[in-house]
Every structure is written in C-alpha cells, then in structure tokens.
C-alpha angles and dihedrals in degrees: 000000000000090000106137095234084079128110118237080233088054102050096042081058104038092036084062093043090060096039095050099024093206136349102289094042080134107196102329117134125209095272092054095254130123111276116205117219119272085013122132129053128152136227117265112248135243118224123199097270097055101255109136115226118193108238128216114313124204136220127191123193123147115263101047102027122208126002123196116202131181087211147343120311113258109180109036140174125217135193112189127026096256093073088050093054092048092050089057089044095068095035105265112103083128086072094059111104107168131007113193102247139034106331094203088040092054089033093060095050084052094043091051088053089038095052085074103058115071115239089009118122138146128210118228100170115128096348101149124249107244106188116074102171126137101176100003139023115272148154128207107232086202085066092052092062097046082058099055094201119200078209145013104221092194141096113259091200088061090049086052085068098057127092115276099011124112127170091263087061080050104060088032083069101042091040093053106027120015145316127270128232124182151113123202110139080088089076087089100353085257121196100253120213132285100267092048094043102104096045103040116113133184120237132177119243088260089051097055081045091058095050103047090049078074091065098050088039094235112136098147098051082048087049097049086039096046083047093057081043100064085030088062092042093055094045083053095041086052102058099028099132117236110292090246084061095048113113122237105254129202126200108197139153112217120208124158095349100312142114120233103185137196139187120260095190101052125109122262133073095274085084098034085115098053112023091079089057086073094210123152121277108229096211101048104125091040125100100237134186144133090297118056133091137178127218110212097267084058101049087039076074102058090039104182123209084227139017129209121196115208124231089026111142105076104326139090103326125068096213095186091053094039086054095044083054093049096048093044094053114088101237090036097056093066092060111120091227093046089047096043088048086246102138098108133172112265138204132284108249103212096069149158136207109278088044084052092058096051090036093055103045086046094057093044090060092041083059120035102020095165088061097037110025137253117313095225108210133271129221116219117256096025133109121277105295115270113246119190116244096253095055095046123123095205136018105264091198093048083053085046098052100047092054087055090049094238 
C-alpha cells in the first residue's frame, strides 16, 4: 500500500483500512498488540541525495482504533467544536473544512476565546454547515463526498445515531473517501451504541489532546499546552477555600422561563472547566437528564448560591439579558443568585484546549472571587473580557506561542 502510484488520499484511506481493519478495530495495532493511544510515529527517511521525507505517522483512539497517515491532513472535516479547537491548537484551523452546527455560531464562540491570544485566528468563512436536521440530527453523505476530507475528525459511533446513518454507511465513507477519527461520547461518558460497544473507551479532554496531536504531528505545542494546563490546575488546587465554604453551584440553560439543568460533578469533558473548582453541585440529589426542566417555583427550591449558563461566551445565549429576565420575574427575582448579581455566563461544554484554559480560569473567578480575582462581567456579543496581567490565571503569550509552534 506504500506503492508510489497512490494517491495521498488513498493512502491516508487504505493505510487506516489495514490498520483498523474496520470500524470497530478498537485499539489493536498492525502487529495484533495493544496500541496506546497517541502512540506510533516513524522515523523521517533519507533519499540518495540527501533530502529528508517524513514517512507514515500513526494515531490510536478507541473507537477506531489505529490510522496510519503518510502526512498531515490537509483538508478535514470536523463535527464539534473540540476538534476545531484542537485543529487550531496545533496550527491547523486552515484545514478545517465543516463544523455540525452553525459555523458562525461555533466561530464566534472560538473568536471570543482567540481575541485574547495574541497571532491566533481561525477562519470561519465558507466552512459548511454538516448537520441538516429539522427535527432530528442528520448529515447529508452526499455532502461528505463533495467535501473530499483527508479526514473525518469526528466519532463514527455519534454519526451512527443520526437519522439515516448505519455502520455500513459508516465503512462506505471511510472506504471511499477518508478515515474518521474521533471520540465524543466522553463528553459525558455516554453509553455508544450497540455495534461500538465492545471497543468504546472514555478519555479526558487532555487525553483526546494528546492523541490527536498525533495526527497534526505536534507533540511539542500539546506538551507546552498540557504544561499551562497543570500549572493552571495547581494554581487552582492552592487557593480552593475549605469544601464547607464552597458555594452551591447550578449549571442550567434558560429558554421561555424555564431551567434546563446539568451536573457539574459528573464525569466527561463537558465538565473538565469546572469540575477542578470542587464546588457543590446544586442538583445533586436530583434525578437529572435531557429531559428535565425546572419552572421558577421549582428551581426557588434548589436555590443555588451561583448560576452558570451554558453556551454563554459568544454564542447562542445572551447571559446578561437571560439574567435581567430571571431577576425581573417575580419568582425569579428571589433567587439567591438573581438577588447577590451571581448569574453569570458558563462554558461551552464541548470544548478544546485553548477554550479549557479560558473556561477554567472563568469559572475560578465566578466562584471564589476573593482567591481569583473578580470576574469581571461579559456583554453579550464581545470578545472574551479583558483581564489585566497581574490578575491573569494563565500566560496568554505562552499560549500564544505554543499554538504558532515558536
């Protein structure tokens, strides 16, 4: 499969149908042994005339086991907006041709979080649009094939839930046009469905960084990113007040007077920016899913100390006004949170790296001012708030830095 006559489209494909072997190949590398993931990258070649070619590069992530590519992917697409991130991570936002959802929607929440570091940018000009689903989730095949992806950055065993996909649409996409490579069911360590079940594995959001640093071939920028990252945590971990001074915390999202809540202290990387901050989760006696929702008698009940909106830098919810709405109601307005000015805008939970940083160090000042500092407000629609240096929770050049690979 290395002849020259192929394609680099065709070896990216047929290099991950011999490696995986199928769709569910789980972990298992060429020689039959347990591949960890991020694991497996060759040495680059020397030629007669003395010019040096990178050979073939592996990455290994449950579900699909291991890819084998003969260079970086150029032409990607992407489904959520942590594989974006990481794309832009590891310098290559250019390669990123769709996101799922609204790419202006999901452009804007990266630009809010990009404005801040200094040289990073990603371009959300013309990216299609993958999801075209009224009443359901979908994507259109058809659609897959006009984009011609190097790679799919995205989990087959999500796209098996959507209408009108099965695993054999699956393999027919990867066998004609280009692997897939993606984990999201670790968003909230979702149960996959039944034909990924033996293979499925859970990762934490760093994990999934590590691994698909692999793919862009950019050890070094995860490594200094993964390094701001525990240095962040330990700054966190040093000043966290006592657990019987921890305020009760609820994550909601508000839409025609009603609470949609969400856990903060379940596993998955939806909650990887606020589950270090150890505050107590509001709902956690409650028995919560997709489906419930609260009216305001019912959440004057819970009556949290703090409420995070989800979604809320520079996407679909405008915090500020949400907050206003709650505090004007007259049920509303006796909630603790609505009275002490503590309805604040929260992360997006499907994020990436350079989101985490920002989320986690957003959350840390809505929650223990007096150790982190004031958050000190967001309008709707603006970049992510300016904080001075000194008051900072991470280096925004080092960031900076890593991203453009100096």
């Amino acid at each position: 499969m290395t002849d020259s006559n192929l394609t680099r489209r065709q070896y990216l494909t047929y290099g991950s149908a011999i490696a995986a072997s199928g769709l569910l190949a789980g972990c298992i590398g060429g020689d039959g042994t347990d591949t960890p993931a991020g694991e497996g990258t060759d040495e680059p070649t020397e030629s007669g005339d003395g010019t040096v070619t990178p050979s073939s590069h592996t990455a290994s992530m449950a579900p699909v086991g291991e890819v084998e590519f003969d260079s970086v992917p150029e032409n990607v697409m992407v489904y959520s907006l942590l594989y974006a991130d990481l794309a832009v991570a590891y310098g290559h936002g250019d390669a990123v041709n769709s996101l799922g959802f609204s790419a202006e929607a999901g452009g804007n929440t990266l630009d809010a979080y990009y404005e801040r570091l200094p040289g990073v940018s990603f371009d959300h000009e013309g990216i299609e649009q993958l999801n075209s689903g009224n009443s359901g989730v979908t994507i259109d095949k058809e659609l897959l094939y006009e984009l011609n992806s190097d790679l799919h950055l995205a989990d087959p065993c999500l796209v098996m839930g959507f209408d009108g996909w099965e695993e054999a649409d699956v393999d027919e996409i990867r066998e004609n046009v280009g692997p897939w490579f993606g984990n999201t069911l670790s968003r909230r360590n979702a149960e996959p469905p039944e034909a990924c079940a033996d293979d499925y594995e859970y990762y934490t959001l760093w994990q999934i960084a590590e691994t698909v640093a692999d793919v862009f071939q950019s050890p070094s920028a995860y490594e200094e990113l993964a390094a701001v990252h525990d240095d962040l945590r330990l700054t966190i971990e040093a000043d966290l007040p006592p657990e019987e001074e921890r305020p009760t915390v609820a994550s909601v999202i508000f839409m025609q007077d009603t609470f949609y809540p969400s856990r903060i202290d379940t596993a998955g990387f939806s909650n990887a920016h606020v589950r270090p901050l150890g505050a107590v989760d509001a709902f956690d006696s409650a028995e919560i899913s997709y489906q419930t929702a609260y009216d305001y008698e019912q959440m004057l009940e819970i009556d949290p100390d703090i409420i995070l909106h989800r979604y809320g830098i520079n996407s679909y919810y405008d915090v500020g006004s949400i907050s206003q709405t709650i505090a004007d109601h007259a049920v509303g307005g006796d909630l603790t949170a609505a009275q002490n000015g503590r309805i604040y805008p929260g992360g997006h939970p499907v994020q990436g790296p350079l989101m985490n940083l920002f989320q986690i160090e957003m959350t840390a000042k809505q929650l223990y001012p007096e150790q982190f500092g004031e958050w000190p407000g967001y309008t709707h629609g603006e970049p992510y708030p300016e904080i001075p240096e000194e008051e900072r929770l991470f280096d925004r050049q080092r960031v900076a830095d890593a991203v453009s690979g100096e």
